[in-house]
PASEBA-1860 file (N, C-alpha, C; in nm, 3 decimals):
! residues 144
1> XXXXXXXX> -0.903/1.954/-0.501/-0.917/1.816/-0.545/-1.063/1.772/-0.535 ~ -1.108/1.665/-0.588/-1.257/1.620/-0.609/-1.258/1.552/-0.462 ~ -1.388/1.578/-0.367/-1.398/1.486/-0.299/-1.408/1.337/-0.307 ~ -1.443/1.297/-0.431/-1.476/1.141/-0.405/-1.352/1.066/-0.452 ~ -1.227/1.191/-0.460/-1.096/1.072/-0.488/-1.030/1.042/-0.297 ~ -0.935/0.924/-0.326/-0.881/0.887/-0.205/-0.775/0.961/-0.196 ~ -0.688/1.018/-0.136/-0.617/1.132/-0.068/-0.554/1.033/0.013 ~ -0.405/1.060/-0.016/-0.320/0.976/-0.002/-0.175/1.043/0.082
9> XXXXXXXX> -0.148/1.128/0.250/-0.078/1.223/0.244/0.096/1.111/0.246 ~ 0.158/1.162/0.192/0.274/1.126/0.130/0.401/1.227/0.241 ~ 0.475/1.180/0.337/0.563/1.301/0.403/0.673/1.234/0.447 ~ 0.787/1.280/0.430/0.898/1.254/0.490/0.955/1.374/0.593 ~ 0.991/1.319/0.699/0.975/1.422/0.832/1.106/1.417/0.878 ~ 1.225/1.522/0.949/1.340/1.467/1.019/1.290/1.403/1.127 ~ 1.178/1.416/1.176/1.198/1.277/1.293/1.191/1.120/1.250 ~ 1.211/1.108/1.131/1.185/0.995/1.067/1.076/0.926/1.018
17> XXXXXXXX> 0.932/0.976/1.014/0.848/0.932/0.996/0.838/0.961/0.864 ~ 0.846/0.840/0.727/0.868/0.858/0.612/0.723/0.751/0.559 ~ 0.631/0.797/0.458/0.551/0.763/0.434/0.535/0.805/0.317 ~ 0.511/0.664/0.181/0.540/0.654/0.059/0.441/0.602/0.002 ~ 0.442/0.589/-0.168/0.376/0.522/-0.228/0.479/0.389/-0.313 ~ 0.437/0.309/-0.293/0.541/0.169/-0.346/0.500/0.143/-0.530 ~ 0.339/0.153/-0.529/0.333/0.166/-0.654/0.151/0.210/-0.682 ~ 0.113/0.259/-0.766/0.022/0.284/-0.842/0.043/0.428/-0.900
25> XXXXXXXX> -0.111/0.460/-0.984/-0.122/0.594/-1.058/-0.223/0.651/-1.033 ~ -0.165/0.790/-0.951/-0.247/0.875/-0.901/-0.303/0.960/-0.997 ~ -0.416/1.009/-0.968/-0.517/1.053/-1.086/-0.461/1.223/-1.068 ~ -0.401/1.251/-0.901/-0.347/1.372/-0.923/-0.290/1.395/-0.805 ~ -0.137/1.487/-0.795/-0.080/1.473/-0.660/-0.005/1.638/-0.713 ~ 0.019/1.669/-0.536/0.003/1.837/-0.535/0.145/1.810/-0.415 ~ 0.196/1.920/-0.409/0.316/1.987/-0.295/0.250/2.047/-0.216 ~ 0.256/1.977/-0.095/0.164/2.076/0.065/0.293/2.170/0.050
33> XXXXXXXX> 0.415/2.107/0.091/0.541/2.189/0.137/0.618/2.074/0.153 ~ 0.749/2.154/0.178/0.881/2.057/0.141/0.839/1.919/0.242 ~ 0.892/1.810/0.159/0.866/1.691/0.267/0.740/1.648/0.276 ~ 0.601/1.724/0.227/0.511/1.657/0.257/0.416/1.657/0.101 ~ 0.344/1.581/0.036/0.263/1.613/-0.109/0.147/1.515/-0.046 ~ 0.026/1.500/-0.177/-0.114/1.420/-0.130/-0.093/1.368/-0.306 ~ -0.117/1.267/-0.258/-0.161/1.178/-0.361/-0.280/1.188/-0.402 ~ -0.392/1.135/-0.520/-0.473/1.139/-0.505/-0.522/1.026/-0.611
41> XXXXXXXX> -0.606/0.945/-0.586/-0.691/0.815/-0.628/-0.789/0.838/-0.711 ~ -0.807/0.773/-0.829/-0.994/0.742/-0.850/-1.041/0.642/-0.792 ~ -1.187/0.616/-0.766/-1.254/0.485/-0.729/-1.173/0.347/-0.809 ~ -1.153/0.263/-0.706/-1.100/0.139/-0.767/-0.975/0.110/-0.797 ~ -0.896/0.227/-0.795/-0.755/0.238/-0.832/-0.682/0.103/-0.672 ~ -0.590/0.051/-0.768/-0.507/-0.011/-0.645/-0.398/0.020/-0.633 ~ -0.328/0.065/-0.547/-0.190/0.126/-0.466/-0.165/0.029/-0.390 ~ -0.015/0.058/-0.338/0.083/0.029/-0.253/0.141/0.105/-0.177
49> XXXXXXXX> 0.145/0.188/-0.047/0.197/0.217/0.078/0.239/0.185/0.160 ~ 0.362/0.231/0.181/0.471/0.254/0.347/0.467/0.325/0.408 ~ 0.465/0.296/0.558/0.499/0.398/0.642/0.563/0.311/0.717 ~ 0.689/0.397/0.790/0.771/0.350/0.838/0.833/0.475/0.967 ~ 0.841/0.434/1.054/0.877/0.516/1.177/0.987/0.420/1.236 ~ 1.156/0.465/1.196/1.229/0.375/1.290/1.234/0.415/1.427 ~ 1.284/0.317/1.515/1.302/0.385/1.633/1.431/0.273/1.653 ~ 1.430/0.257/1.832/1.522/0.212/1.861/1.584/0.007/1.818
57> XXXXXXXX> 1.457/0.003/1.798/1.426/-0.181/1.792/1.423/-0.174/1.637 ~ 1.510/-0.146/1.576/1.496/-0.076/1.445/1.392/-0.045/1.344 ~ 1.322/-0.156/1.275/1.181/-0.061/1.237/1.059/-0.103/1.224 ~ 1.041/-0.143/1.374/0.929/-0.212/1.413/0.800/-0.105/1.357 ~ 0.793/0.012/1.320/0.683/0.075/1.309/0.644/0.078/1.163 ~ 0.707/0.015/1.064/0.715/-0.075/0.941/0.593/-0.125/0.881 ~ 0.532/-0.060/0.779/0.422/-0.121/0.794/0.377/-0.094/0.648 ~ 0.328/-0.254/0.583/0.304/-0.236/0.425/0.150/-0.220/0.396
65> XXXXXXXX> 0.086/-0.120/0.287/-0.022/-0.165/0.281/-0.055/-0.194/0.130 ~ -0.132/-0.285/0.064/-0.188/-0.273/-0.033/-0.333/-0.205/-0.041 ~ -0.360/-0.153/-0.107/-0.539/-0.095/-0.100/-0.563/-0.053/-0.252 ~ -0.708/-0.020/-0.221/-0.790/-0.021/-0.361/-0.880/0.105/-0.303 ~ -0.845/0.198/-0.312/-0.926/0.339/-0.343/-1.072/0.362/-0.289 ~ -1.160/0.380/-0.221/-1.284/0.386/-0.212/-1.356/0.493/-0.295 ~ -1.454/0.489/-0.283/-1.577/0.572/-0.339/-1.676/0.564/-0.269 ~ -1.777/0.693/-0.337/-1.919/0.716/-0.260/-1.999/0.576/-0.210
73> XXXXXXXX> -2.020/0.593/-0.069/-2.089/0.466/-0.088/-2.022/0.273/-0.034 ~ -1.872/0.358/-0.076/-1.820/0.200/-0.046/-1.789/0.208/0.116 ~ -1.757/0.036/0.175/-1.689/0.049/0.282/-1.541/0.032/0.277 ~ -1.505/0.121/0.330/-1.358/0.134/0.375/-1.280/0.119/0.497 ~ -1.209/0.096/0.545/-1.117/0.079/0.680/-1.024/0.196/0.654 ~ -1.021/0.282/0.820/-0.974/0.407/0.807/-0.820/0.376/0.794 ~ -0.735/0.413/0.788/-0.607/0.373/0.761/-0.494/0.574/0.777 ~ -0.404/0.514/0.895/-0.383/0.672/0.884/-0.300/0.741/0.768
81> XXXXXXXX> -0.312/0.829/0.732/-0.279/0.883/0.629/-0.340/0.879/0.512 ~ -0.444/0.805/0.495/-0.540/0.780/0.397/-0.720/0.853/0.424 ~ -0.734/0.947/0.348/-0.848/0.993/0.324/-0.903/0.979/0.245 ~ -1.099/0.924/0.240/-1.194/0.916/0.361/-1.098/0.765/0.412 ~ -1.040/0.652/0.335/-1.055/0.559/0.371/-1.011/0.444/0.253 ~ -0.959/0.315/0.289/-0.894/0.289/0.145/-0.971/0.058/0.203 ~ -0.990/0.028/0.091/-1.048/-0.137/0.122/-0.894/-0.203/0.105 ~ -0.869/-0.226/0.245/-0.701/-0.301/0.264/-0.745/-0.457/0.205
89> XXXXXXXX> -0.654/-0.428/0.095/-0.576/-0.602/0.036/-0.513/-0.696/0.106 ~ -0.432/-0.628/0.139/-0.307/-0.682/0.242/-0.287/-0.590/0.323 ~ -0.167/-0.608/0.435/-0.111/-0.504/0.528/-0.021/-0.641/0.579 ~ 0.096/-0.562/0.620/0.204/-0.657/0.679/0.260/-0.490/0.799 ~ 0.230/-0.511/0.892/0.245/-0.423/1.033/0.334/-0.438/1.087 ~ 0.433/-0.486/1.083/0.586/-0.541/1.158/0.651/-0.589/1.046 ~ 0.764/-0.540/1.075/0.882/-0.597/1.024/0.906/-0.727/0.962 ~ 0.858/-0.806/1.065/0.859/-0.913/1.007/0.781/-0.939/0.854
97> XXXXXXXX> 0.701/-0.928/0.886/0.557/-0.918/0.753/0.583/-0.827/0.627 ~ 0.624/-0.687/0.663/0.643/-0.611/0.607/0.758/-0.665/0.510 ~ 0.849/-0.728/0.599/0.947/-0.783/0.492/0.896/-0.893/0.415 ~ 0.819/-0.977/0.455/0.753/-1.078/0.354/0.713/-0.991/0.263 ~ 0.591/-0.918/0.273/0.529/-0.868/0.138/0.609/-0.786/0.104 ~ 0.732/-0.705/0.086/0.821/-0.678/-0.019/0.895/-0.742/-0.076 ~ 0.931/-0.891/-0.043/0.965/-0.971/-0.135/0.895/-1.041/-0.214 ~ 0.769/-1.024/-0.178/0.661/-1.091/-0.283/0.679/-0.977/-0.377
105> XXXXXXXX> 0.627/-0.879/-0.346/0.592/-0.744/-0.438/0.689/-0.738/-0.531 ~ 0.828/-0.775/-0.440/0.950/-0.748/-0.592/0.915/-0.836/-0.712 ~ 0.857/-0.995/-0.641/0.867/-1.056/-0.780/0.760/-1.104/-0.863 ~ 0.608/-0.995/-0.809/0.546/-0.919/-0.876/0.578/-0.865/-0.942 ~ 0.689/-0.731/-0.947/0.717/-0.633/-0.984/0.831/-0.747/-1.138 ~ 0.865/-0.826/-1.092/0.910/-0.879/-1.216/0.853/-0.898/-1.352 ~ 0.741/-0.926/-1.305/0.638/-0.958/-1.420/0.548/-0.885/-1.464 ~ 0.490/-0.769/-1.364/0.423/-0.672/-1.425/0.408/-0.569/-1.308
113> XXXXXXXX> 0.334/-0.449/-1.396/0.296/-0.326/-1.292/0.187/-0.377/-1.163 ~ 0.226/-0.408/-1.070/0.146/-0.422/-0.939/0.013/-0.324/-0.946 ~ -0.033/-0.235/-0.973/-0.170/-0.222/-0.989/-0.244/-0.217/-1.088 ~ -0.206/-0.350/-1.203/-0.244/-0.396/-1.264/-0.343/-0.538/-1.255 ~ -0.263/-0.601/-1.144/-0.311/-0.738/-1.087/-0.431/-0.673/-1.025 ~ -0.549/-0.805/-1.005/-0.679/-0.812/-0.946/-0.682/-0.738/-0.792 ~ -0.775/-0.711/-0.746/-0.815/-0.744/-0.594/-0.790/-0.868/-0.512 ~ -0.858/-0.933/-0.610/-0.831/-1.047/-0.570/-0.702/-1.168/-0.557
121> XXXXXXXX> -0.612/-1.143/-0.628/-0.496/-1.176/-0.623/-0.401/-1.147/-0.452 ~ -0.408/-1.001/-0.444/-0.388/-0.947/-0.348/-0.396/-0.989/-0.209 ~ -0.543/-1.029/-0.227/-0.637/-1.058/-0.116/-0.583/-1.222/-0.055 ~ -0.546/-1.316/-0.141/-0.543/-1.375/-0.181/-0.358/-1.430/-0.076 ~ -0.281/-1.344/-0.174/-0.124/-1.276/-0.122/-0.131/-1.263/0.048 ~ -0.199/-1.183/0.082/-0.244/-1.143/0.190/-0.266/-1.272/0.335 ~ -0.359/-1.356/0.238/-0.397/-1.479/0.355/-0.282/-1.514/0.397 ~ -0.203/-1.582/0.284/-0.097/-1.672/0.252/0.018/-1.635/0.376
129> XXXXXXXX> 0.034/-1.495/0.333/0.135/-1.453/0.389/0.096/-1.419/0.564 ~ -0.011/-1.403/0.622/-0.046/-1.391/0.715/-0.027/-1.504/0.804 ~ -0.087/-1.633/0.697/-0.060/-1.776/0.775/0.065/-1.823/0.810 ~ 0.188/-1.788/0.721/0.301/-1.798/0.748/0.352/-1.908/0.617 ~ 0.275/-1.934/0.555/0.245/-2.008/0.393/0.376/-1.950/0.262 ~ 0.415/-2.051/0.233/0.485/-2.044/0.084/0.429/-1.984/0.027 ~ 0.455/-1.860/-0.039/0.356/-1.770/-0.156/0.503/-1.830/-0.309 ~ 0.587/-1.879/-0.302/0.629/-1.906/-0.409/0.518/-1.990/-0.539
137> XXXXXXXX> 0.440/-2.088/-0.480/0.392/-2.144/-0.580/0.283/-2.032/-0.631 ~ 0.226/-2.003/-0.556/0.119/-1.808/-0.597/0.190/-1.749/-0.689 ~ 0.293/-1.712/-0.651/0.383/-1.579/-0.738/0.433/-1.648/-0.885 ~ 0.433/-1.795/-0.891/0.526/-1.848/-1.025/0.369/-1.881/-1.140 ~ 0.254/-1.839/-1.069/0.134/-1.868/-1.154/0.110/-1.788/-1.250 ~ 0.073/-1.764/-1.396/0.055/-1.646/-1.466/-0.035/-1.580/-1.447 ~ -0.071/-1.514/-1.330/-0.151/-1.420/-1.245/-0.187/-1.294/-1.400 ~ -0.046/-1.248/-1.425/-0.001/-1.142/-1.489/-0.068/-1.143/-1.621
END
């Protein structure tokens, strides 16, 4: 693969540690071995990732991210499973959150392909939902 794409490892494990892509288009993705593949990014591309580790408190280890791909040069926040590094949009880390931003995302997903929308939209999604804020009037705007 090219170094300057983002590398994205993708694995579902029997101990439960299942880690996905929710939405974008990878420029190229490969089979390590059963259960595990790599995604792979151009600069700027924006994705959507899960990882999720249940345990006993059911799935507190739940955790959404939006991101936008890095490149040579940019700054990034390391993020695990993401190689070199991806500029987080959003992230919802608990359950709680995590479940907010998948109900936003669904009704995103109503209106158009989610890595289609801005950075900034995202970013935006992100505050809202952090503060504990109505994102309904956000989501009914023609963003799209």
């Amino acid at each position: 693969m090219t170094p300057n794409l983002t590398r994205v490892s993708l694995v579902q494990e029997d101990s439960g540690l299942s880690t996905r892509l929710l939405f974008g288009n990878p420029a190229s993705s490969n089979d390590i071995r059963p259960g595990v593949s790599i995604a792979a990014f151009q600069q700027d591309a924006v994705f959507g990732y899960e990882r999720r580790r249940p345990n006993e408190r059911s799935a507190d280890g739940w955790q959404i991210f939006i991101l936008k791909a890095a490149g040579p040069g940019d700054l990034a926040s390391r993020i695990r499973g993401i190689q070199p590094g991806a500029e987080i949009l959003l992230s919802a880390l608990n359950h709680f959150h995590a479940r907010r931003a998948t109900h936003a995302l669904d009704l995103v997903w109503q209106h158009t392909e989610p890595h289609t929308i801005s950075p900034s939209f995202w970013l935006r999604l992100f505050t809202q939902l952090q503060a504990g804020l109505d994102t309904s009037d956000l989501l009914r705007r023609q963003v799209w």
